[in-house]
Structure formats: C-alpha cells, structure tokens
N, C-alpha and C positions, 0 to 999 in steps of 0.2 A: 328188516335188520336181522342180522344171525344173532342167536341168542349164545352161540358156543365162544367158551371162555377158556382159556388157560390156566391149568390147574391152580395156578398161584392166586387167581385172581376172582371176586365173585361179580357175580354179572350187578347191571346196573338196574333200574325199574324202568329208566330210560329206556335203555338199551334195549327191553324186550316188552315196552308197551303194545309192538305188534303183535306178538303174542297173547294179551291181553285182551286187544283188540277181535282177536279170531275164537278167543274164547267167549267174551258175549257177543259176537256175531252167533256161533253156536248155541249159546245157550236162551239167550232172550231175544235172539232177533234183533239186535240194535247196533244202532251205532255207536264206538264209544266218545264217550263225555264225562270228564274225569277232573275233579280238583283236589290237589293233594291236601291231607288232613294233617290235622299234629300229632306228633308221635311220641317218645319217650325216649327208655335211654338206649332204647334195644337198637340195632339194627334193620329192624323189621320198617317198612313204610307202609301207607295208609292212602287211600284216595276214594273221598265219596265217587260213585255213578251212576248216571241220571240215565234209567233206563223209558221204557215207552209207556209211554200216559203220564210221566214226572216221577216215577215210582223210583226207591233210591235204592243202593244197594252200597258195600262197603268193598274194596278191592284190595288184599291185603298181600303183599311182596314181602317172600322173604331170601334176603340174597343167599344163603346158603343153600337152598332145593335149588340151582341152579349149578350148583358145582358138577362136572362129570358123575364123581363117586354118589349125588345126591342124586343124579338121574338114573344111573346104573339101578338104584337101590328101588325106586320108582318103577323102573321097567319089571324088578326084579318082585313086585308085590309089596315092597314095601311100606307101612304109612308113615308118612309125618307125625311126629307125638302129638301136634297141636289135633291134628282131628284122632290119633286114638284114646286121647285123653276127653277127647270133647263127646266122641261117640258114648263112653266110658261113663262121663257125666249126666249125658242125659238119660242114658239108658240106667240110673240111678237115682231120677230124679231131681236134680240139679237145673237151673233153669241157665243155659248158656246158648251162644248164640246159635243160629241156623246156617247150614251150610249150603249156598246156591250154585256154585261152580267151581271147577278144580283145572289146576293144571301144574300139578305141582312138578311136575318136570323143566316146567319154566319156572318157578317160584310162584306162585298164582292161586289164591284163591279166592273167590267172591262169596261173603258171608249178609248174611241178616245187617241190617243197617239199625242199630240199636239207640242213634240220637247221638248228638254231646253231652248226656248227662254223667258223668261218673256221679257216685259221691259224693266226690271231692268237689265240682262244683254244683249239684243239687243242693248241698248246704251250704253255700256261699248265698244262694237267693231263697232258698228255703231253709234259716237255721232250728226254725222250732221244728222239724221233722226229725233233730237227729234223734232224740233217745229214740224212737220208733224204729226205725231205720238200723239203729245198731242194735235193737234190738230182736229185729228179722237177723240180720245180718250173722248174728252170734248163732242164731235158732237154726240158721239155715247150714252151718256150717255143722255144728251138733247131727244134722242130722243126717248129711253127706258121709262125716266120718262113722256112723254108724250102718249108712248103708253101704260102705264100702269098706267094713273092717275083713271083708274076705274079697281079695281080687280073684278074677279068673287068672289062668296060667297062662304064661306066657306076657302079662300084661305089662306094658313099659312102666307102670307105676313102680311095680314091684321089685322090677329089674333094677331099680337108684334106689339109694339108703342116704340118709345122716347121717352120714360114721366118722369117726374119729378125725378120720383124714383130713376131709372137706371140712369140718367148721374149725380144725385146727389151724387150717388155711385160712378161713374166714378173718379167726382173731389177726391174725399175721398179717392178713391186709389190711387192717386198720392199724398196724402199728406202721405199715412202710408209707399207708398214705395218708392215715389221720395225725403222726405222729411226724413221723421222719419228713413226707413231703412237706410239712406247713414248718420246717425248722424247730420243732419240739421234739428231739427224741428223749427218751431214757432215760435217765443217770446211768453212769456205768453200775453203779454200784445196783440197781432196780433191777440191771438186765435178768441177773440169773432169775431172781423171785420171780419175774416177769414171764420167764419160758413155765419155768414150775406151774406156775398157776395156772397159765395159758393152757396148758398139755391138762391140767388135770379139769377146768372146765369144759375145753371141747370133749373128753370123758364122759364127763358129769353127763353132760348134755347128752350125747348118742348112747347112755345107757335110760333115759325118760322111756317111761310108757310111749311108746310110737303107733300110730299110724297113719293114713294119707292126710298128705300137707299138699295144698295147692303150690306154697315157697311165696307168693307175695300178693297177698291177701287183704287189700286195702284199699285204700277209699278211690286212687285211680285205677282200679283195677274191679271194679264193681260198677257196670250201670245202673240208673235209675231210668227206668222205663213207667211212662204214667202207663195205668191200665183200668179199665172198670171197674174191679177189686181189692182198688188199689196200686202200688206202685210194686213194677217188679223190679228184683236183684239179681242182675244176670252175671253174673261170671264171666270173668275174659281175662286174657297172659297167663293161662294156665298149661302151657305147653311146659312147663319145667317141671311138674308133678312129682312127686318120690315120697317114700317113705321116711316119718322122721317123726320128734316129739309131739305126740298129741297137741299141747299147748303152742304149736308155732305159728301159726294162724292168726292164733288165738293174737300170739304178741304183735305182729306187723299186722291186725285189726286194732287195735287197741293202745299201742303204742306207736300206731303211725306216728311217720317223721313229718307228716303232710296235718296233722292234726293235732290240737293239743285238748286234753280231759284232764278232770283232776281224777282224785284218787276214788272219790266216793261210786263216779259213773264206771269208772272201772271194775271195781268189786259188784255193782252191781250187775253190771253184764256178765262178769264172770260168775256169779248166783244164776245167771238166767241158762247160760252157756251149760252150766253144772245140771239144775234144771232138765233140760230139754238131751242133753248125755245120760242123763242119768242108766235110764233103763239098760242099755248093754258097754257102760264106757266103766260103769264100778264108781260114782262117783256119790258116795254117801256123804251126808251130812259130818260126820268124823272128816270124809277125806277131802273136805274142801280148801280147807287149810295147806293142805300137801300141794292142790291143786294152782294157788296163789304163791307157795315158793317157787314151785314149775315155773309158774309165770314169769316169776323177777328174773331167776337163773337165767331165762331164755333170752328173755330182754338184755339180760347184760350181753350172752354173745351176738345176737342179731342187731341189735344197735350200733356195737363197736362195727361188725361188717359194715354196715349201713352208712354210718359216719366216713369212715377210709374210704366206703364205695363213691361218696359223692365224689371227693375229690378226685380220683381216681379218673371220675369221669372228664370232672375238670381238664383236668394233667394230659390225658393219655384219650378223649374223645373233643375237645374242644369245646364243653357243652357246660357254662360256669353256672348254670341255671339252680342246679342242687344246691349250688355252696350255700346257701341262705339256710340251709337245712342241717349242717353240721353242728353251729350249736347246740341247736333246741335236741338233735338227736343224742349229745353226749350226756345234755341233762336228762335223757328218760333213764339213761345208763346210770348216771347216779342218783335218781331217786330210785332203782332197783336197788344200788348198792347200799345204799345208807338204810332198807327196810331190812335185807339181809344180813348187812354187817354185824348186829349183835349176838348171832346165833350159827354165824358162819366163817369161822376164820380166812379162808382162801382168799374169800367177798371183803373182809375186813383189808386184809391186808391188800389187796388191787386197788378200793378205795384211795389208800392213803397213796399207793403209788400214781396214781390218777389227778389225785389233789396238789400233788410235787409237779407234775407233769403239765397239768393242765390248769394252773392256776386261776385264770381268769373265765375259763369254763366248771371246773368243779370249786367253787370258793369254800376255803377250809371251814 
C-alpha cells in the first residue's frame, strides 16, 4: 500500500500498516500481529505486537509524521518532540518508556510495552496505594523540574512558553465551549468584566515562577509498572513539553478531572512536593503559602480549559466520553475560587460571575 498522501489529508494506520509490517520484519524478525489499544483524545493510535517468544511491544501511529512536510523534516534530520523530549527525560533521570523501533517517516514507532496500568486504573483495583503513589508521583516530579531547570540549547522544551497568548486562548475556549456550546453564555452585562479578568488572569498566570511543565500530568498519563522495588511511574504524552508555571503539574496532578481528593490530601502533597523542591526550587517554609495560591490560580485557568476541552471534544471530535467530567471539573474551579476569593478581588468577582452563569454547577 502507498503510504503517500495529499497534502490536505493525513495518512491512515491502515493505510501504512505495511509499513509497520517491514519495520518489525527489520527490527525483530517477525511477523506482524497487532490488536489496536485504546487511546485518548489525541489523534495518535495505539496497537499491542506480539513479537517471537510472545514478548509484547507497543506500536504507536501518529498521523501527522506522515504528512510530506513531516517527512521532508525527517529526511532533513529532524526529530519528533515525542522522542526529543523522551531522549531529554531520560537522560535526566525521569523513568519513561523505551524506544524499540522507528520509522517516523511513516508515522511509526515501536516503544516498551509498559502494561494497562495507568494510575488511573491501578487505583480502581489498588485504592489503598494512592497516598503512596501520589506521593512518588509529586517527589518525582520535584525532582525532574530540578534537574531540568537548565535545558541544553537548541532544546524544543525551551523553544514553547506559557505566555500570555496561549492560556488567554485557553480561558476563551471554555467560554465558546463550556459556556456558549452547552446554551449558557454570559449576561451581556458580565461580558466586559469577563474579558478584563480573563486578560488579566492569563497574565497572572504566564508571569508564575516557570519552569519545565510536562502540560498533562495525570493519572492517565502515568504508568504503574509492578517491579521488585516496588512499583514504577513511568511517564508517557509527554510530547507537548514547554515552559510554563512551576505549579502546572502540579494542578492537572492534583486536581485531576479524572480523580477527586479533598482538601487535606492536597496540601499535604503539596508539603511533600515543597519538600523534595526545596533545595534549588526556593521553596521555604515562609514561601509555601505563596506556593498553594500558585496552585488555586492555576487551577482556575487549567480547569476552565479543561472543562470547554471536554466538550469541545464532544462537539467537534465525536467522542461524548469526557462529558461526565465537566461538572466535577467546574467544581475544582470553584473550590479554587471560593479559597481565593477573600483576598483576591479579580477571583472574587469571576466567582460571582460563574455562580449567575452556572447556577446549577457553582450553587450560590
């Protein structure tokens, strides 16, 4: 089958499993044998491979390395972020997965086969493992952005920022799809207050102590791999890497949409998180405080994306599977709000406009 496609259009997994096929012929000798996995909301797909002796491996398509400009860039030396970010990781100590085969000119890689455990369902059958668990989790993260508070040059981490722009955007999609799509927009009279604030939180926010943010940091996004010493935390969707507020991590750990804690388990990962940062992140006993405002701030904007995101996906990818997640996501947004609100006018007043807006999700 040709794998060449029309600019307009991205190749299929279908469409270039022969390609697949001539890559583990090359690489392990085998024939291929492949059942597709489940995947998320990305575009990317997934398919275990049973290679010789039963040994497994993971085959991961992603349909944009198959666009011309994507091969071009390939013939041209170029890498994929997902392996120069993964290179990047490990070579910092970061436990992410293994790389077994490439072909990234057809969209193609074959990685380490790390299980079905996310997280997210390790604690579905194991729930007395989480405080443990989150609390590697927080440690490990602590200790990534510490070893990677200096990138090498040239690095695509460093090349993307959280700036103004993008989480301005961010909020703006939850208003067109948390708000407007579901027949809730506004009052007219909200609107202006509504940009003001908007404009000055994504500010707020891209002026936070910054540095490396994985971007989506959470419990499907973390294997649980058993091991002799314990169970490892492997890292995976970390291809979107960039620079951005210390604490964002932190919130799509912690404030997963996929997970609910109360308040207590939260401060105390964030003690632990402070903790295990301490030594080169500046994070003194005085300044943990500032540290848990961080937090809510972030929370408000990464939620409201989060919230508009599901639908969005709903709307515009056909996939109503998040919508379950929209509530529970607006409430992490206003228990941010209502811890904030006393000492924060901006936070005060989005509150109330939230509570007009969303009656039945933020109850007065």
């Amino acid at each position: 089958m040709s794998v060449v496609s029309p600019s307009l259009h991205q190749p299929s997994a279908e469409a270039s499993e022969d390609k697949l096929a001539d890559l583990v012929r090359r690489s392990f000798g085998a024939d291929l044998t492949l059942a597709a996995m489940p995947g998320g909301a990305s575009t990317r797909r997934y398919f275990r491979l049973t290679l010789n002796g039963g040994k497994t491996a993971v085959a991961m398509f992603v349909p944009e390395g198959g666009r011309p400009e994507e091969v071009q860039k390939a013939h041209d030396g170029a890498r994929w972020p997902f392996l120069e970010v993964r290179d990047l990781l490990a070579e910092h100590g970061v436990d992410v997965p293994d790389v077994l085969a490439e072909d990234t000119a057809h969209g193609w890689l074959v990685i380490e086969d790390l299980g079905d455990e996310t997280l997210a369902n390790w604690l579905l059958k194991n729930p007395g493992d989480r405080e443990g668990l989150y609390r590697k989790a927080v440690c490990d993260l602590a200790r990534a952005q510490n070893e990677l508070a200096s990138l090498p040059e040239g690095c695509v981490v460093a090349s993307r920022t959280f700036d103004f722009d993008l989480l301005r955007w961010e909020i703006e999609h939850f208003k067109e799809w948390g708000l407007d799509a579901r027949d809730k927009p506004l009052a007219a009279a909200d609107l202006a207050a509504w940009s003001r604030i908007a404009d000055r939180l994504a500010r707020r926010v891209a002026e936070l102590p910054s540095g490396f943010v994985h971007r989506d940091y959470q419990s499907r996004n973390i294997m649980v791999v058993p091991d002799g010493d314990g169970p490892r935390l492997v890292w995976i969707d970390f291809q979107d890497a960039l620079l951005g507020p210390r604490v964002y991590d932190l919130v799509a750990l912690l404030n997963d949409s996929y997970q609910s804690f109360d308040r207590a388990f939260v401060e105390a990962r964030l003690a632990e998180y402070a903790d295990a940062a301490a030594l080169s992140r500046g994070f003194s006993k005085e300044s943990r405080g500032r540290l848990q405002s961080e937090f809510d701030l972030v929370t408000v904007q990464r939620k409201l994306k989060d919230a508009g995101r599901f639908v969005f996906i709903d709307r515009q990818k056909g996939n109503p599977s998040f919508l379950k997640f929209v509530t529970p996501t607006i409430a992490k947004v206003a228990g941010a709000l209502e811890r904030l609100a006393p000492h924060d006018p901006d936070m005060a007043e989005l509150r109330e406009i939230l509570k007009r807006t969303l009656p039945d999700e933020i109850p007065g």
